[in-house]
C-alpha positions in Angstrom: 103.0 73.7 225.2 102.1 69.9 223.7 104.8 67.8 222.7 102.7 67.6 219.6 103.1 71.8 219.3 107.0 71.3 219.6 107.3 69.2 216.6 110.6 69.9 214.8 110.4 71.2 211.0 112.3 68.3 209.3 112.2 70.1 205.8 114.2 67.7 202.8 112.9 67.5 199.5 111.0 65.1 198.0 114.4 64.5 195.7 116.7 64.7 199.2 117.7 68.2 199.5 116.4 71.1 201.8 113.0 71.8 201.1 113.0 75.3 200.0 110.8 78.0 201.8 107.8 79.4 200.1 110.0 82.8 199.7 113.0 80.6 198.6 110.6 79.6 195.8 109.2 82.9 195.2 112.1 84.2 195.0 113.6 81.2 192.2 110.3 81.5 190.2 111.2 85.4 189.9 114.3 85.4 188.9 114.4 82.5 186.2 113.1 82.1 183.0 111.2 79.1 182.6 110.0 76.9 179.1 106.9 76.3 180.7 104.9 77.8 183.1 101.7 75.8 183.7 98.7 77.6 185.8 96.8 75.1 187.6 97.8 72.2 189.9 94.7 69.9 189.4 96.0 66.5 187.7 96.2 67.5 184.2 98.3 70.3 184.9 100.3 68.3 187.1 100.8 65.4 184.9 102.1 68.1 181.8 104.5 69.8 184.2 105.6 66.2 185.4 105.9 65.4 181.6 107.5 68.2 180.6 110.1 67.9 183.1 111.0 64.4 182.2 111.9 66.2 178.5 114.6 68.6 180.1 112.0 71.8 179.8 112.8 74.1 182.6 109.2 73.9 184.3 107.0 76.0 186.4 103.6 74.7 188.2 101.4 77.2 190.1 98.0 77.0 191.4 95.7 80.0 193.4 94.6 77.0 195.8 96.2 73.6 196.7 97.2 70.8 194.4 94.1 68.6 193.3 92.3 71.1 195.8 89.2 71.2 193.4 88.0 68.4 190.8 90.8 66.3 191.1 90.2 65.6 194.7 86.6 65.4 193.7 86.1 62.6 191.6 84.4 59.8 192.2 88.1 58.0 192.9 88.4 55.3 189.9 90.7 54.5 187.6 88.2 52.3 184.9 88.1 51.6 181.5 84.4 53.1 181.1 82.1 50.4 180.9 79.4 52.3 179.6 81.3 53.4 176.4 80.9 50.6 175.0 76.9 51.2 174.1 78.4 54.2 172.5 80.6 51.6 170.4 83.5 53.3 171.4 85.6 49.9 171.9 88.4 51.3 170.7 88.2 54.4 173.5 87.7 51.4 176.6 91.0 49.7 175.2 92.7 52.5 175.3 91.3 53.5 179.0 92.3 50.0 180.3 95.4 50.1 179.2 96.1 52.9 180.9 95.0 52.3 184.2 96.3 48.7 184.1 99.5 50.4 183.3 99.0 52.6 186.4 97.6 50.0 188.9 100.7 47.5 188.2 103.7 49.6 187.0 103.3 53.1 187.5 101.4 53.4 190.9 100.9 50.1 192.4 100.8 51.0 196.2 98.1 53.8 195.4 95.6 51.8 192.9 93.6 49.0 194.0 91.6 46.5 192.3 87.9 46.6 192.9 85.2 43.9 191.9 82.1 45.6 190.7 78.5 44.2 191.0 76.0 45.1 187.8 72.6 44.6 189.7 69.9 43.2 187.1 66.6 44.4 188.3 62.8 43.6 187.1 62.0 46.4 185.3 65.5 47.9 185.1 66.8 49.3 181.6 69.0 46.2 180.7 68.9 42.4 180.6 70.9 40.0 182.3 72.2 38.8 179.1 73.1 42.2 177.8 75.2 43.2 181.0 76.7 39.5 180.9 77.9 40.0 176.9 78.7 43.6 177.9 81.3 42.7 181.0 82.5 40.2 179.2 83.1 42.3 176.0 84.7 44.8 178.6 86.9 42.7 180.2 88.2 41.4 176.6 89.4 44.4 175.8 91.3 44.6 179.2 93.0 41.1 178.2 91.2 39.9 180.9 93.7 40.8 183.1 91.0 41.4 185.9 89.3 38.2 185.2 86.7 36.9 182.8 83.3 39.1 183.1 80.3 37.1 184.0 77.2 36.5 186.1 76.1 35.5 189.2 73.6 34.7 191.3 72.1 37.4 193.5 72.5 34.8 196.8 76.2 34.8 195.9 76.3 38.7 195.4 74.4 38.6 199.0 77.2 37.2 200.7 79.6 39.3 199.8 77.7 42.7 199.8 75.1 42.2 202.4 73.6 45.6 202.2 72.6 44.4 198.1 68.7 44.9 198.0 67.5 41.7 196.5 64.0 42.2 196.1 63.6 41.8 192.4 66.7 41.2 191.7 67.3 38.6 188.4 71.0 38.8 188.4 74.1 40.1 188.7 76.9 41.1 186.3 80.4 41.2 187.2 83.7 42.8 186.5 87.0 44.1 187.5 88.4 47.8 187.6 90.6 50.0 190.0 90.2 52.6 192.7 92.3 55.0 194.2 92.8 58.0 196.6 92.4 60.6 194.4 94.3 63.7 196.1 97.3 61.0 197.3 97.9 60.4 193.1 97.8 63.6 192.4 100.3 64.6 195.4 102.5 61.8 194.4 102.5 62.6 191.0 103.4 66.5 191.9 106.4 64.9 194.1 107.4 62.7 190.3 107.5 66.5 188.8 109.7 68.2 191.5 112.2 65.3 191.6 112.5 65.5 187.4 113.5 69.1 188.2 109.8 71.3 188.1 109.4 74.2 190.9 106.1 74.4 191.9 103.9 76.9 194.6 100.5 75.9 195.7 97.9 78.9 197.0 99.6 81.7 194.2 96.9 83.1 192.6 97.5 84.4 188.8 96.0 88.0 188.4 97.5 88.4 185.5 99.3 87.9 182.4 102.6 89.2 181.0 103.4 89.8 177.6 106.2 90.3 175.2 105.4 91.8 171.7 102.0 90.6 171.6 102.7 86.8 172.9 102.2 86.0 176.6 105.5 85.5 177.9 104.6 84.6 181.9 102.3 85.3 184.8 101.6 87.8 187.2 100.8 85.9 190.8 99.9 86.9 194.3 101.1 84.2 197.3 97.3 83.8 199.3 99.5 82.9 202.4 101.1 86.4 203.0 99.8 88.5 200.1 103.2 89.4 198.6 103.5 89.6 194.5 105.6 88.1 192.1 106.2 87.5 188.4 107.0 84.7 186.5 108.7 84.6 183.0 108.0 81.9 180.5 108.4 81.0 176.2 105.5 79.3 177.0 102.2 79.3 179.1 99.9 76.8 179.9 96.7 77.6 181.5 95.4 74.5 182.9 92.6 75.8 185.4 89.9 73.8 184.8 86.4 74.4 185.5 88.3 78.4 185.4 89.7 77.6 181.8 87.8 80.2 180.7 88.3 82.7 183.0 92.3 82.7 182.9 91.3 82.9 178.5 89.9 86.2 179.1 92.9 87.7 180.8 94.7 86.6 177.4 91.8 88.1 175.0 88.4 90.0 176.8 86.6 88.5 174.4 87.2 85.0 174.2 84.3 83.2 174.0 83.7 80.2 176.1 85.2 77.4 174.8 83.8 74.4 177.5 80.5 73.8 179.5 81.0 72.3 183.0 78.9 69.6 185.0 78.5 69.2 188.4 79.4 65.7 190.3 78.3 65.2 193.8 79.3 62.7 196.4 78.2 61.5 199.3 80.4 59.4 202.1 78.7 57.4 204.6 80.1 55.1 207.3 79.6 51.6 206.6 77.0 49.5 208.9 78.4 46.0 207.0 81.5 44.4 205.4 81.4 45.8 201.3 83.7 42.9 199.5 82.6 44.9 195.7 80.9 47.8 194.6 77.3 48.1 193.3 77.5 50.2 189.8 73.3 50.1 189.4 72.0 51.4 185.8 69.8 54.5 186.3 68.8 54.5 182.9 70.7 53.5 179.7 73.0 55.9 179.7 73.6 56.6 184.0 74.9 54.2 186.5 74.8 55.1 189.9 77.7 54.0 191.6 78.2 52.5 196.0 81.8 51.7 196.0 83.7 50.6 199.2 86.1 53.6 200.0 88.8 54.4 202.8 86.7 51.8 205.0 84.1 54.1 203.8 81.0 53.8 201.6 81.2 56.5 198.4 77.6 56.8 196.8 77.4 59.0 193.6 77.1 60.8 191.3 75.2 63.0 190.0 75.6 64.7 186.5 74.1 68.0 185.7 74.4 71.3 183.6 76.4 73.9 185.9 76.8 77.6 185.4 77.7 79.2 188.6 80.8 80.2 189.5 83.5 77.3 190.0 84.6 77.8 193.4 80.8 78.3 194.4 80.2 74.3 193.6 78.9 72.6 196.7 76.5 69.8 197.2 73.0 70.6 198.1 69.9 69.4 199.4 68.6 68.0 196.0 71.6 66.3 195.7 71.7 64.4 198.5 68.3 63.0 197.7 68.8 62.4 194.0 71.8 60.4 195.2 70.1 58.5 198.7 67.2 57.7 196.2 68.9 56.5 193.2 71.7 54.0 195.4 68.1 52.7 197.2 67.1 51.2 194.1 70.2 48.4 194.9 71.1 49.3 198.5 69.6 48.5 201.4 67.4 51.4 203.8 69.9 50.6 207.1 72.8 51.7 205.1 71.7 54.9 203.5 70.6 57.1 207.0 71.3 60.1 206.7 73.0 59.9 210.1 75.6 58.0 208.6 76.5 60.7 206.2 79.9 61.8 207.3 81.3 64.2 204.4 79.6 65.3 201.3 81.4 66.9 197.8 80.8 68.0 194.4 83.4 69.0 191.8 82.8 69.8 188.4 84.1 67.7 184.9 85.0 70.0 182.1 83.5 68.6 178.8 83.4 70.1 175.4 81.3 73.3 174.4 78.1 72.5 172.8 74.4 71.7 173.4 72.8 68.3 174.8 72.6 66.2 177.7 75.8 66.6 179.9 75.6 62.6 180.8 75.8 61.6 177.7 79.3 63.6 176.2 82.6 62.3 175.9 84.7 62.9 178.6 87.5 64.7 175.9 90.3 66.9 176.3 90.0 70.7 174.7 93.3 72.0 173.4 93.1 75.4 172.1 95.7 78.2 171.3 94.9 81.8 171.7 95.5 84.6 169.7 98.7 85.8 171.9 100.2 82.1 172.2 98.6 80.8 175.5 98.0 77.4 175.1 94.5 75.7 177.0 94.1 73.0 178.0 90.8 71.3 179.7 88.9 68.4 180.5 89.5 64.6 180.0 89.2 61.5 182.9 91.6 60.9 185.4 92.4 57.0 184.1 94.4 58.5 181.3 95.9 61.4 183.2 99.5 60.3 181.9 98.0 60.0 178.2 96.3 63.6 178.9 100.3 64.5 179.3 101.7 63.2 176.7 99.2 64.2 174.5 99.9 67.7 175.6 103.8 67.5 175.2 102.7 66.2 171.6 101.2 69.5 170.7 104.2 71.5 172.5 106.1 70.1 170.3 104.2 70.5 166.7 103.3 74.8 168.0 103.7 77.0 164.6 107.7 78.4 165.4 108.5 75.5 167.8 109.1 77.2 170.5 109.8 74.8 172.5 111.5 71.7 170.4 115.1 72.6 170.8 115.0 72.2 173.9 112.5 69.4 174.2 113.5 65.5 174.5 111.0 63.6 172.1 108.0 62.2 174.5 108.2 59.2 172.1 111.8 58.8 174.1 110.8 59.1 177.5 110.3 55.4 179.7 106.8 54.3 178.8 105.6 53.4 182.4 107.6 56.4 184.3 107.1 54.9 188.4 105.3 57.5 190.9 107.6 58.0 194.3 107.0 54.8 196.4 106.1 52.3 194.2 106.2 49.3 196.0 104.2 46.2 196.7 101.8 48.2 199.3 100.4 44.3 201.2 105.1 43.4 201.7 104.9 47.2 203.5 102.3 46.9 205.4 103.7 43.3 206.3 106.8 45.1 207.4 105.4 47.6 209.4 103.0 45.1 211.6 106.3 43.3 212.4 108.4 45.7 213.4 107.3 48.9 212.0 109.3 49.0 209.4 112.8 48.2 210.9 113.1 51.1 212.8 110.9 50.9 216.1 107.5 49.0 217.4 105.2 47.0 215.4 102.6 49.2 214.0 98.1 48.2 214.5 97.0 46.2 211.0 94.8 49.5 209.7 97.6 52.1 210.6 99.6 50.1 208.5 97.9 49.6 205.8 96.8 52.9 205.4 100.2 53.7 204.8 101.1 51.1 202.8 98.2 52.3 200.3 98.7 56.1 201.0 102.7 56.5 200.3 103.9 53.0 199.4 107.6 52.9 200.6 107.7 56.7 201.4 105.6 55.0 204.4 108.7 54.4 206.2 109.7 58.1 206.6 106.7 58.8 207.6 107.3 56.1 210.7 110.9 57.1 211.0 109.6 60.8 212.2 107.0 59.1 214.7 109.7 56.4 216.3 112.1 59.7 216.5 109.2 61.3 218.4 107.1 58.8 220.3 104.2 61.6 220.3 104.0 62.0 216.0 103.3 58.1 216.8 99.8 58.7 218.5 96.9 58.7 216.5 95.1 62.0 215.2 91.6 60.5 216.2 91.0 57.4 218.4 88.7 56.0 215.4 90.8 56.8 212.1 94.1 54.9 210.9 96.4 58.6 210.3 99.3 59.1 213.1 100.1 62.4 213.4 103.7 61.6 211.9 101.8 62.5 208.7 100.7 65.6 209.2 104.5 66.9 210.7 105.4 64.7 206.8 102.7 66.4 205.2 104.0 70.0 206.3 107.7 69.3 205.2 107.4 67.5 202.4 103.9 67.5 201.0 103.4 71.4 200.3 100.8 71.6 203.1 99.8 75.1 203.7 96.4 75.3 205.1 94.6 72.8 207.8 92.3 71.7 204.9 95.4 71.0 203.2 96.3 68.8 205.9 93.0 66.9 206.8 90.9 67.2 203.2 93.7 65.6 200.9 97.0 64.4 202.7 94.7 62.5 205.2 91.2 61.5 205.1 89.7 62.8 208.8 87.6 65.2 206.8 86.5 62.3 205.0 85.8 60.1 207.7 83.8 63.4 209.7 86.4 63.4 212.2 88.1 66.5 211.8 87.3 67.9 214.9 87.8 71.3 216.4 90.0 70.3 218.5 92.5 68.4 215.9 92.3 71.1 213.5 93.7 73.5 216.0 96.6 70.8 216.5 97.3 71.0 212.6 97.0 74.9 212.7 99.5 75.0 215.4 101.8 71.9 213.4 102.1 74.1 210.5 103.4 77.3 212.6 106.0 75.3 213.3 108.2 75.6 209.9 111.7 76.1 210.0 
């Protein structure tokens, strides 16, 4: 047996006591009656329950796969104001956009947001002038206070130097401006980990197969755990069915004939390694309404996305061969051939944004939240853009609170009284840990290599050091998963005890990034398999 195979089970919760078991937790979700259950653990879900729980509600989160294991962790990782908005003349919409992710990038997740300069690439021909984009960022960053700068324009020899893949044949000019980026699946985790420590019990992989109900309302959820097949119930005043792209679906349980109430559009991604340095991102106009976006990523290059009409079934949603085309040739119009090989593809995904019901062109609707109540008392909940995920919370708390009967409001703490700018767990200055961990890795054993630490800093902020406590306790959680990725296998032991991580896709899809990166190898997921046998 490995040293690696022999890893202890250091269970503690996220809030310092004994992580509970997955029985221990079926076994407290059964037996309680809760304010809220909420089904489904994609952000919007999470950020309710997380809300909720900051109000005093007695709070349940499930979800039939893993947390952010669908859309959420399938997005195309920004945190942006929505430039293009503004040709809608919704200015007041952008405003509101910025201000939230400027509240999240410097006071509510710091160490997980980062800023990111973005190159508008003016083309001959292209379906805007250099002096519309140039008004347009600078209109943009107005409304952001220009707290990411003042937008202007370049030259494309200056663009050049810092993106040297740019394709500058043609090119007139180049607009630029300033938003964030972010790991998408770490935010949603450390968000999850906000819920739990403000009191919430959540299970990942329990799968709802049915709804209980009490005089005609639904009063909780019937759920089977997908790790060992056993069945449970949970009681609740309230349910939310968050779900999704499977809104609808979880509806129908509540009334067979609901009719739909969203229409869904498919995103793909590609990731490619990178064959030069990438100081900004390209976000190239496809047409008035599309941009096509190559943004620097996990040392990565992210090229999408697409946006079309969808009507399979969610959990079929995977990115095809049309896809990758529409998305090699559409980043060619401002990215150079070397770059885009399709040998340099590394990981592909699609997920699917919920928008409102309705006909026209999916590209060109509002990226709004659905609230609906149905006729037994389930309240749904869909849709929206993860910039404003804590507005999509407190917007939901909102209409807990104004329900016909209030069920809810004696118990419920006003969400005008709750702190403004809530911190995530971690929240740090991520460049003072990674400076701490290159000295002397963190105070508590040998200096750490520059990309190890960083990727920590960025991925768990000051929760980094007990992730290097684990690997200076055991020399072997020290080593690295794969010779050419930053993750130490400290993280995945970390991810197993404290992160809810279940399944080896768990593990390498969304509390790590080999997936990502195409280095998941046989090999190493059979390492992670055998890690999370080893539970307490």
């Amino acid at each position: 047996m490995s040293t690696l195979q022999s890893a202890p089970a250091l269970g503690t919760h996220p809030a310092g006591g004994t992580l509970p078991s997955r029985a221990e937790t079926r076994e407290q979700l059964s037996r309680a009656t809760y304010d809220l259950l909420v089904v489904g653990g994609g952000i919007l879900g999470i950020s309710t329950a997380w809300h909720a729980s900051q109000s005093g509600l007695r709070v349940a989160l499930v979800d039939g796969g893993d947390f952010a294991g669908a859309t959420s962790s399938a997005s195309s990782k920004l945190l942006h104001g929505g430039l293009r908005y503004l040709q809608t003349g919704a200015v007041k919409l952008v405003a509101e956009n910025h201000f939230e992710r400027r509240a999240v990038s410097s006071q509510v997740a710091p160490h997980l947001a980062n800023p990111l300069t973005f190159y508008l690439p003016v083309y001959e021909g292209g379906p805007h002038s250099a002096a519309k984009l140039g008004a347009g960022v600078f209109a943009y960053s107005a409304l952001s206070a220009f707290g990411d700068g003042v937008g202007h324009v370049i030259s494309p020899a200056k663009a050049r130097r810092a993106v040297p893949e740019l394709r500058t044949n043609g090119l007139k000019a180049v607009a630029v401006y300033g938003d964030d980026q972010m790991n998408d699946a770490r935010m949603a985790l450390m968000t999850v980990r906000a819920a739990v420590e403000s009191g919430a019990t959540v299970l990942n992989h329990a799968h709802v197969t049915g709804l209980r109900f009490t005089g005609g309302r639904v009063t909780g959820a019937e759920l089977r755990d997908r790790t060992d097949g056993s069945e449970f119930g949970v009681d609740a005043r309230l349910v939310l069915n968050a779900t999704g792209p499977w809104v609808d679906h979880l509806r129908k349980l509540e009334n067979a004939g609901a009719e739909p109430s969203i229409r869904l559009s498919k995103g793909a991604h590609l990731v490619l390694r990178r064959t030069a340095p990438w100081n900004a991102a390209l976000a190239t106009p496809i047409d008035k309404y599309r941009i096509t976006f190559a943004l620097p990523w996990e040392d990565m290059l992210l090229l999408g996305t697409t946006d079309e009409a969808y009507e399979g079934e969610p959990g079929d949603v995977a990115v095809n061969e049309k896809d990758i085309q529409q998305i090699l040739d559409e980043a060619s119009l401002s990215v150079r051939d070397q770059q885009l090989s399709r040998d340099l593809i590394t990981y592909s995904f699609a997920g699917l944004r919920v928008l409102p019901g309705g006909p026209g062109d999916t590209s060109k609707a509002r990226r709004e939240t659905v609230v609906t109540e149905g006729p037994r008392g389930m309240l749904s909940v869909a849709g929206g853009k993860w910039t404003t995920f804590r507005h999509i919370g407190r917007m939901v708390m909102t209409k807990l609170a104004q329900l016909p009967g209030h069920p809810l409001a004696d118990n419920m703490e006003p969400i005008s009284d709750l702190p403004k700018k809530m911190p995530l767990p971690g929240i740090s200055n991520p460049h003072a840990v990674a400076h701490r961990l290159m000295i002397d890795g963190g105070g508590t054993g040998p200096s750490m290599a520059p990309d190890t630490a960083r990727h920590l800093a960025t991925h768990y902020g000051s929760l980094a050091f007990d992730v290097v406590r684990l690997a200076n306790e055991h020399p072997e959680l020290g080593e690295r998963m794969h010779p050419e990725a930053p993750e130490i296998w400290a993280q995945a032991v970390y991810a197993r005890d404290h992160e809810w991580a279940e399944t080896a896709d768990d593990v390498l899809r969304r509390r790590t990034t080999l997936t990502i990166r195409g280095l998941a190898t046989d090999g190493i997921r059979a390492r992670v398999e055998d890690l999370l046998g080893k539970r307490d």
